[in-house]
Every structure is written in C-alpha cells, then in structure tokens.
N, C-alpha and C positions, 0 to 999 in steps of 0.2 A: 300815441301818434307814431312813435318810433315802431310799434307793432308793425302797423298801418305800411309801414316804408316797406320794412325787413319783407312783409310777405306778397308786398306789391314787386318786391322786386323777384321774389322766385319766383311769380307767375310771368315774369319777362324772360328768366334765365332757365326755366325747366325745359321750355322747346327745342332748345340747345344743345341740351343733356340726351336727347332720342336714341345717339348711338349708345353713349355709356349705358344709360338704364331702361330696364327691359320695358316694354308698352304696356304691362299691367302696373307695373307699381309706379309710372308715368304718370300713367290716368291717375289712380290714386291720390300719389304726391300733385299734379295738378291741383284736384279737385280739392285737397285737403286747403293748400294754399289760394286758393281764390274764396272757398268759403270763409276760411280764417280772415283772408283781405279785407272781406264783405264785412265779417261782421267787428274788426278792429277799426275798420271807416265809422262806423255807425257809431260806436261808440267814444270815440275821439269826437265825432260832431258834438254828439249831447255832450260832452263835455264844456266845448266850446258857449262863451256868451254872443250871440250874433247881434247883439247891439240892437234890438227891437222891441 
C-alpha cells in the first residue's frame, strides 16, 4: 500500500519536473511510475478482505 502512495504520488510530481528533466526520460520515468501505480493498486486490493 505504501508502494501504491510513493508512485501515485510521482505520477503527480513528474509534470513538474518538465524543465529539470529532459522529455525522453520524462516519458519514460512517467510511464515507469504509473504502470508501477497500476500494478501496486492491484495488488494492495487482492490483499485487502472486502468483507463479502
């Protein structure tokens, strides 16, 4: 879950970064961090008992 935070939140703070770091390792570091997002969600759920 703490994953789940840490890379949601540099998919908030990377757009920010445009001047510092150059537009290809941008994309990159994007992309890396929102799949990583995606798949530390997914996994924190199954973790989770949803009470049903």
């Amino acid at each position: 879950m703490i994953l789940a935070a840490l890379l949601s939140g540099a998919e908030v703070a990377l757009p920010f970064m445009g001047e510092v770091i150059e537009p290809g390792r941008l994309a990159l570091l994007s992309a890396l961090s929102t799949s990583g997002a995606f798949v530390a969600r997914i996994l924190a759920q199954k973790g989770k008992d949803n009470g049903t």
